[in-house]
C-alpha positions in Angstrom: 192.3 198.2 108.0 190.0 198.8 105.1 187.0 197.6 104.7 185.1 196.4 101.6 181.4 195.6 101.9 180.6 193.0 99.0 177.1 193.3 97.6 175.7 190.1 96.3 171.9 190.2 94.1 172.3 186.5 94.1 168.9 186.2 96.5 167.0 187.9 93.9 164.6 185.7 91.6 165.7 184.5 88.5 169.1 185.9 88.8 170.9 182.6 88.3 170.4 180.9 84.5 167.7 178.4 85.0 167.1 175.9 82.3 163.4 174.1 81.8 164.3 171.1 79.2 161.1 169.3 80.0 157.5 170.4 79.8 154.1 168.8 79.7 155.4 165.7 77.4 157.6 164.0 80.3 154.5 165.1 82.9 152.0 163.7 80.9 154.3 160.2 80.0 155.2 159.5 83.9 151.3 160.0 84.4 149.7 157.6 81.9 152.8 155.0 82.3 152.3 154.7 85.9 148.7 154.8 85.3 149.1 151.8 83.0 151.8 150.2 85.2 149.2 150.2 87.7 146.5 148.6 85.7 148.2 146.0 84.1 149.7 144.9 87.3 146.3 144.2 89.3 144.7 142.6 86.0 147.9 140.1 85.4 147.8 139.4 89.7 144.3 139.1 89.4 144.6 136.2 86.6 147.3 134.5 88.4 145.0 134.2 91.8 142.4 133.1 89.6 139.9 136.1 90.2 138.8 137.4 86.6 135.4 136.9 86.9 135.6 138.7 90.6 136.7 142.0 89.3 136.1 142.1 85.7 136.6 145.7 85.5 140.1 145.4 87.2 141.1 141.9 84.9 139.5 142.7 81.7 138.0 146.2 80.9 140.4 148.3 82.4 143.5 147.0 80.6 141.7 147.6 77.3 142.8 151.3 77.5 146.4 150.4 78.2 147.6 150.4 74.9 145.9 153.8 74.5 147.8 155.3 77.4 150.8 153.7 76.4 150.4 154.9 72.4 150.0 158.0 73.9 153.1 158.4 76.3 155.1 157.3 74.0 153.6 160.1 71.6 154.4 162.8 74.1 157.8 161.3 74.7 158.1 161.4 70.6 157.0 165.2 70.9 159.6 166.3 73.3 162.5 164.7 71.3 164.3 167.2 69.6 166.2 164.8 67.2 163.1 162.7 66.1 164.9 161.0 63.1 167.2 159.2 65.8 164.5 157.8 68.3 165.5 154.4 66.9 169.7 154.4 68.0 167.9 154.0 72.1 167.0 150.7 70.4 170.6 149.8 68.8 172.3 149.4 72.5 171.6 148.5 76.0 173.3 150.5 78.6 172.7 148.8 82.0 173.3 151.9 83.9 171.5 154.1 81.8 167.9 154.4 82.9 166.9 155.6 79.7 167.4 152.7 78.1 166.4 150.6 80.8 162.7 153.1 80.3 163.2 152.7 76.2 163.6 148.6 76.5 161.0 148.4 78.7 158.3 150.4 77.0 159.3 148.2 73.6 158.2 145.3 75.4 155.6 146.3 77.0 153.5 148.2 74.5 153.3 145.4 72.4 152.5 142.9 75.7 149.8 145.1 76.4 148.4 145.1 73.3 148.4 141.1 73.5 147.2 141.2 77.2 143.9 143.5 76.3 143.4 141.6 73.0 142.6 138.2 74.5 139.7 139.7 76.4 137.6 141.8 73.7 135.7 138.3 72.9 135.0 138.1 76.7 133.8 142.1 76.2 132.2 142.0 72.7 131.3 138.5 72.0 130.5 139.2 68.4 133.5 140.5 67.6 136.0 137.7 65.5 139.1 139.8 64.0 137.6 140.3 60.5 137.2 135.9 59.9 141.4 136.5 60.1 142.4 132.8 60.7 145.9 134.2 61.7 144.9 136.5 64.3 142.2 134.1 65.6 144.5 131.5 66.3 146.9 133.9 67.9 144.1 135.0 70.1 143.4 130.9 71.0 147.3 130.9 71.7 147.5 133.4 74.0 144.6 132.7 76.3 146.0 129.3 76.6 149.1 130.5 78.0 147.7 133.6 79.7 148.4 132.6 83.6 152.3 132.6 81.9 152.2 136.2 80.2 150.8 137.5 83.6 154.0 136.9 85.0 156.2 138.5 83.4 153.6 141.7 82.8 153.8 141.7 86.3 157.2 142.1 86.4 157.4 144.7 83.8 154.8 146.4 84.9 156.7 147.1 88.3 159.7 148.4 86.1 157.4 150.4 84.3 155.8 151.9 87.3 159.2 151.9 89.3 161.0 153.8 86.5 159.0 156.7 86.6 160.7 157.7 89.3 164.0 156.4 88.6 164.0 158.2 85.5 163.8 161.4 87.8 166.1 160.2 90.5 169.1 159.4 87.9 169.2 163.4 87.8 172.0 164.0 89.8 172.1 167.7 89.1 168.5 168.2 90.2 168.2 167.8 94.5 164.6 167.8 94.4 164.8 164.4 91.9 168.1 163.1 93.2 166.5 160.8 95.8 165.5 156.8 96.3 162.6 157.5 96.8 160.7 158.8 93.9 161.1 155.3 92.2 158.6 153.9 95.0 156.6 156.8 95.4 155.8 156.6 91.9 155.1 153.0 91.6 152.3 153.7 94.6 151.4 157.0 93.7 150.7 154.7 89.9 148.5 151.9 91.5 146.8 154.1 93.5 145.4 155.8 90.5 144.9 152.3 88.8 142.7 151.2 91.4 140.6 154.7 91.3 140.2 154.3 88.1 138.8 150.8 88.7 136.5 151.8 91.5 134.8 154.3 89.0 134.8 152.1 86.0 133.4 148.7 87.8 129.8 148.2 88.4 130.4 145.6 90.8 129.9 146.3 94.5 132.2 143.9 95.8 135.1 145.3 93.1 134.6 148.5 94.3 134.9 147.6 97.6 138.1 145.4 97.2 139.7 148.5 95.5 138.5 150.7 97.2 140.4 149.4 100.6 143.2 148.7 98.1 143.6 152.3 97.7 143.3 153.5 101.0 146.0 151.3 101.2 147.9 152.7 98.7 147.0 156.4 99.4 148.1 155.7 103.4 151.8 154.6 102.0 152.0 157.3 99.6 151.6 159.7 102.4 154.2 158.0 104.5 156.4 157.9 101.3 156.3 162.1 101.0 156.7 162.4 104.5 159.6 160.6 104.9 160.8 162.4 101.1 160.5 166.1 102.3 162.1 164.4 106.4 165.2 163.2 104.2 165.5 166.8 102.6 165.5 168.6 105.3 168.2 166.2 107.6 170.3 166.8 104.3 172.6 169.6 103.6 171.5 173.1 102.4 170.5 172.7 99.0 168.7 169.5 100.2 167.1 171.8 102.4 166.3 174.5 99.9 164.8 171.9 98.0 161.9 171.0 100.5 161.5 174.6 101.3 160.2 174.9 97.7 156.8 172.8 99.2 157.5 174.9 102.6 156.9 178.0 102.0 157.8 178.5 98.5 156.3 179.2 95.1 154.9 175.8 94.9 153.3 175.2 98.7 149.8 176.1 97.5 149.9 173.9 94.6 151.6 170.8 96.9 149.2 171.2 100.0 146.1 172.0 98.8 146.0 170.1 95.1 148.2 166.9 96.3 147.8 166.3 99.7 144.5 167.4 100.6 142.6 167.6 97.4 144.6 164.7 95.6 145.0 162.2 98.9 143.4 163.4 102.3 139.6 164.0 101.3 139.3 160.9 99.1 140.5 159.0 101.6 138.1 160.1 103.5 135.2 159.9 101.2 136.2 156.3 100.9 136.0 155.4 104.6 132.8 156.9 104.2 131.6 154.9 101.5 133.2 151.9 103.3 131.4 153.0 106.5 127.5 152.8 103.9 127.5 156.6 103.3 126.5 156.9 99.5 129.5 158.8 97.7 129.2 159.0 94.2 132.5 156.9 93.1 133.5 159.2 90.5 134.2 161.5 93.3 136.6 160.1 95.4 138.4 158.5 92.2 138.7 161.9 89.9 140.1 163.2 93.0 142.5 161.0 93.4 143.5 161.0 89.7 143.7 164.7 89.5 146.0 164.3 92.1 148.6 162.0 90.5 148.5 164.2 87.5 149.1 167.0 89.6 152.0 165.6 91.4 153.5 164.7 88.2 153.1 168.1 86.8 154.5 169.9 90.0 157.6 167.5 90.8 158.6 168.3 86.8 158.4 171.9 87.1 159.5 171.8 90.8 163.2 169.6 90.4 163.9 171.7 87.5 164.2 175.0 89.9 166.3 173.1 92.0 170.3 173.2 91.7 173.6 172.9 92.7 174.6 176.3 92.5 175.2 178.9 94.9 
């Protein structure tokens, strides 16, 4: 019997073609759209319960920045296209399964509900201000604030897409194990308000708003750790290249980045810090609040990088 011995350099790095379609655009968008997700959804709850002169940070001044996140996103999204004269054929066609669209619908209505949403409280802000003696625009603003208990609503509801998508808009990747799961969709949505909420804690002046989100974030930062842990449990209960996928946070290129940035930097010692601060200790609230934002951007940054290594393909 002869005997051939195969020699395979498949295990070294780089060997097999790997393709990077997205960069910093799609990072930076599922950032400051979860971000604003997260914000628009505690001011519109907050107007519903009936709470906006509670947390005025949370209700009014934070959600004057959305449409400059939004603007923004949709700038880096702009960027990354490659056909920019054909942005507008998303808009000539709904495709229910597609969750492009379902992110390119969303964001159309949103942006300008937004926009809306934060313009009915710059009076409340700047009380001098009156739209350039505009009677159109002032009566618009009058119309609005009447019916702002029913906008909340449905911002609410798109807000969750908004948030939700992020992840989705990953997940829909079949080709990608790292993406291809359920639950990125939720983990972004919480990984989204958590960041809201820091963001309110360091904008607010008031002690009782800061205190409020502060325990809303804990909160949040206690199910976003549950969320990874059960996300990197379900890789490795799945089948090898499930497995290889995890491995990538366990012991691969990107475990420094993932523990140490993420978990402990972006989630474990602000949580702390905020028991702290919950407990009387004085902790500066930028601290525990850049930390946490750092963190999501971070995430976001790593899981684009990360899912794009990952393949079907042995």
């Amino acid at each position: 019997m002869k005997e051939e011995l195969i020699i395979s350099g498949r295990m070294n790095p780089h060997i097999d073609p790997v393709l990077n379609a997205w960069g910093w655009e799609i990072a930076f968008y599922l950032f400051v759209g979860g971000l604003s997700a997260g914000i628009l959804f505690f001011s519109a709850l907050y107007v519903i319960r009936k709470r906006e002169n509670i947390y005025p940070t949370a209700v009014k001044i934070a959600p004057l920045l959305v449409p400059l996140f939004l603007i923004l996103g949709l700038a880096a999204l702009f960027i990354d296209l490659h056909h920019k004269l054909y942005f507008w054929r998303l808009y000539t066609t709904v495709r229910l399964e597609s969750p492009m669209s379902w992110g390119a619908w969303t964001l159309m209505i949103i942006t300008p509900l937004s926009i809306a949403w934060a313009a009915s409280f710059i009076k409340e802000i700047f009380p001098k201000f009156n739209w350039w003696n505009v009677k159109f625009l002032n009566t618009l603003e009058g119309l609005i604030i009447e019916n702002r208990r029913f906008i909340a609503w449905p911002l609410i509801i798109f807000a969750i897409i908004l948030g939700i998508y992020t992840g989705i808009l990953l997940s829909a990747f079949n080709a990608r194990p790292l993406w291809n799961t359920s639950i990125l969709g939720p983990l972004f949505l919480t990984s989204g308000l958590s960041t809201a909420a820091a963001l309110i804690v360091w904008m607010s002046k008031s002690k009782l708003e800061r205190e409020i989100f502060t325990k809303i974030d804990l909160l949040l930062i206690g199910i976003e750790l549950f969320l990874i842990t059960h996300l990197i449990m379900g890789f490795l209960a799945g089948g090898q290249v499930q497995v290889e996928s995890a491995q990538i946070f366990l012991g691969g290129e990107f475990t420094t980045y993932f523990w140490v940035f993420i978990i402990v930097i972006g989630l474990i010692i602000p949580a702390i810090l905020e028991v702290m601060e919950l407990y009387g200790y004085h902790i500066p609230a930028f601290a525990p609040s850049m930390l946490v934002i750092s963190g999501g951007i971070i995430f976001r940054f790593l899981m684009v990088e990360a899912g794009q290594i990952t393949r079907y393909l042995y």
